[in-house]
N, C-alpha and C positions, 0 to 999 in steps of 0.2 A: 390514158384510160383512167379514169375518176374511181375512185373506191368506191367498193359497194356498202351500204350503211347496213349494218345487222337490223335484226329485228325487233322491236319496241320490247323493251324489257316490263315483264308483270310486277316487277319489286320496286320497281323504280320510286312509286310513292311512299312505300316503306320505306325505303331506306332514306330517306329524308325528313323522317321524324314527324311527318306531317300527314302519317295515315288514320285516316278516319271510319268509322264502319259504311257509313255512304259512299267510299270508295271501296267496299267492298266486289257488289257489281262489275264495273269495271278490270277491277284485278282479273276476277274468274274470267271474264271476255277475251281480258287478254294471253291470259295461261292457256285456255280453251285452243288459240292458235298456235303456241309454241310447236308444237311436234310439225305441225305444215310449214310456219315459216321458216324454222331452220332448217328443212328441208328443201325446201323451196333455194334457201341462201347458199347453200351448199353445192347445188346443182349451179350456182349465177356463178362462184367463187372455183370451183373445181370442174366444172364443164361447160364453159362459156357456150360451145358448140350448140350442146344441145340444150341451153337457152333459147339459144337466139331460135333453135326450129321450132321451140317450143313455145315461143314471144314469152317466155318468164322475163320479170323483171321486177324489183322493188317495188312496184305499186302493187306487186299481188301478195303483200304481203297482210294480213287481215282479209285477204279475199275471199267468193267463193274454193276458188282451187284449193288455198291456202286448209279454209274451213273442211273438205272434202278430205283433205290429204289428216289432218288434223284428227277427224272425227275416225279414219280407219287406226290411227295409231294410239287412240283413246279406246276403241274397241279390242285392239290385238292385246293393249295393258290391262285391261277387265279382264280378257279371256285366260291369260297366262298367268296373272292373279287369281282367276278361281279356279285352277288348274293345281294351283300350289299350292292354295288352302286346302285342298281338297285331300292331295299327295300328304300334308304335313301331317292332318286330320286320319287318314289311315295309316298313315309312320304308327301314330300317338296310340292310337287304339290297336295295332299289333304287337308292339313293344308291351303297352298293359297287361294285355292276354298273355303275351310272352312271360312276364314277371310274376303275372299269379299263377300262372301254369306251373314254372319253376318252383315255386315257391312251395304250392301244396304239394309235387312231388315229392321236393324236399324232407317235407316235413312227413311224408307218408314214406317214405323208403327209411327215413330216420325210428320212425317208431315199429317198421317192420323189422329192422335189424335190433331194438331192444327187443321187442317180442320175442323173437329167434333166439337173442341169447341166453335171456331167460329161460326158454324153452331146453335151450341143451343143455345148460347148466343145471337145469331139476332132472333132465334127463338123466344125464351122468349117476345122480344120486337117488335115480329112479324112482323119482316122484312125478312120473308123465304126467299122471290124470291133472296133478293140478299146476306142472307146465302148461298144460293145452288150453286151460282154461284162460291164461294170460296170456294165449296168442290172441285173444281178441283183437279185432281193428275195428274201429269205429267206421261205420258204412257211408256216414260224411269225410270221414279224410280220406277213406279209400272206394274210388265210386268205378266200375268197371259198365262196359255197355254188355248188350247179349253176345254181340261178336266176340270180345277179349273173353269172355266165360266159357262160351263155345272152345273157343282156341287154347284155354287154360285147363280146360274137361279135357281133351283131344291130346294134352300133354301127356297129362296122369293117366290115360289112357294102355294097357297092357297092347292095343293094336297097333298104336302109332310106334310099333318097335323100340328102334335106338335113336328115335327123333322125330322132329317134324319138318319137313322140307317145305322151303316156302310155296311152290306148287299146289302142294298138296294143303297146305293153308287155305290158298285160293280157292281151292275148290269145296273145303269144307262150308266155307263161310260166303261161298256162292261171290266173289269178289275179284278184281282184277289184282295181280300179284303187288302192284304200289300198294293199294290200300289193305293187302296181306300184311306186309313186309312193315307197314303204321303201326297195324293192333299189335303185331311180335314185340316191334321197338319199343312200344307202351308196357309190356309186361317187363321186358326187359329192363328198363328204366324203373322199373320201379320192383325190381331184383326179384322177381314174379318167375321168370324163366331167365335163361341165357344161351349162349348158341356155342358150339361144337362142331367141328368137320367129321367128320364118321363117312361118309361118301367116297367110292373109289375114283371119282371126278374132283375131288373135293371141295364140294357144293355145303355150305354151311349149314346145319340142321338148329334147331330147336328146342332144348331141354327144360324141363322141370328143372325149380332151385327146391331147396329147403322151406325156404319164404312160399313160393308156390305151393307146395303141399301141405305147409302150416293153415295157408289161406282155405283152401278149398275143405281139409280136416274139419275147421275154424265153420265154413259155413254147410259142411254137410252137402256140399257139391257131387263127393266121390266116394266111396265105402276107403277105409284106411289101407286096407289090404293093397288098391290100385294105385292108390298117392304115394303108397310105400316102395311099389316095383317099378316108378316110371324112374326112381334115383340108383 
């Protein structure tokens, strides 16, 4: 049985130093067919069988079939290349959001904890009035929706007892208990509130911090008296 010859190589004029742009043309003609002919050679090399039912042979190579088989294996690499730009493209821009999200947190739980200490430390030497005044937080590093205001009122709250159960979150804020259990982790993180087992199931509840009651003081959300009893 005679060997079967591969299929015309695209480089071949290249690689002999003697490519020119008018062979340009040509080259792409012949890349265009790689994916069908070595498909094509693969099937004559590793499944004689079903050549032969198939009458493949060495002449189809450059052929319609060749071209046929060709053009799906040139469409499947578009398809899974814009699939992956696409996938990389939203890596990129999650990650971003990720980094700035972190980031102003950072920098807002940083300035809430000088706030605070400030805060106790004039306390201690009972100079409140003008601790309170340097709990300010600037309303661009610290930006809350109506939901986390709702849920941080609801803390400082004398009705919400010795907590707030996520349940009962949900149902304030008219919301399913994931998107409860978001706005808590949001206050939380950013040392707003924190959580506590207080429950004879012991189901984690929801408390006011220091920071949280500085906040709400700060913007006149709650009379002092309420921000005072929810700690």
């Amino acid at each position: 049985m005679e060997p079967i010859s591969t299929p015309p190589d695209p480089f071949i004029v290249a690689d002999t130093g003697a490519f020119a742009i008018g062979d340009l043309p040509a080259v792409l003609a012949v890349l265009f067919f790689v994916p069908g002919d070595w498909l094509l050679w693969s099937i004559l090399v590793y499944a004689p069988a079903a050549a032969r039912f198939l009458a493949i042979g060495p002449d189809d190579f450059g052929g319609p079939l060749s071209a046929s088989l060709s053009a799906l294996a040139w469409a499947a690499v578009l398809i899974v290349a814009t699939i992956a730009y696409q996938a990389i493209r939203d890596f990129d821009d999650a990650l971003t959001a990720a980094i700035v999200r972190g980031w102003n947190d950072a920098r807002t739980r940083v300035r809430i904890a000088w706030r605070l200490t400030s805060y106790r430390l004039n306390e201690l030497g009972r100079r409140r009035p003008a601790a309170a005044r340097r709990l300010e937080v600037d309303a661009e590093e610290l930006v809350l929706d109506e939901d986390a205001l709702k849920l941080l009122r609801a803390l400082a709250s004398p009705a919400a007892g010795r907590g707030l159960r996520l349940r009962d979150a949900a149902a304030l804020i008219h919301c399913s208990k994931r998107d409860a259990r978001h706005a808590l982790e949001r206050l939380k993180t950013l040392q707003l509130a924190r959580t506590t087992v207080r429950t004879s199931d012991g189901e984690a509840v929801y408390v006011l911090t220091a920071a949280g009651r500085g906040f709400l003081l700060f913007r006149q959300l709650v009379p002092p008296d309420a921000a005072r009893a929810r700690l």
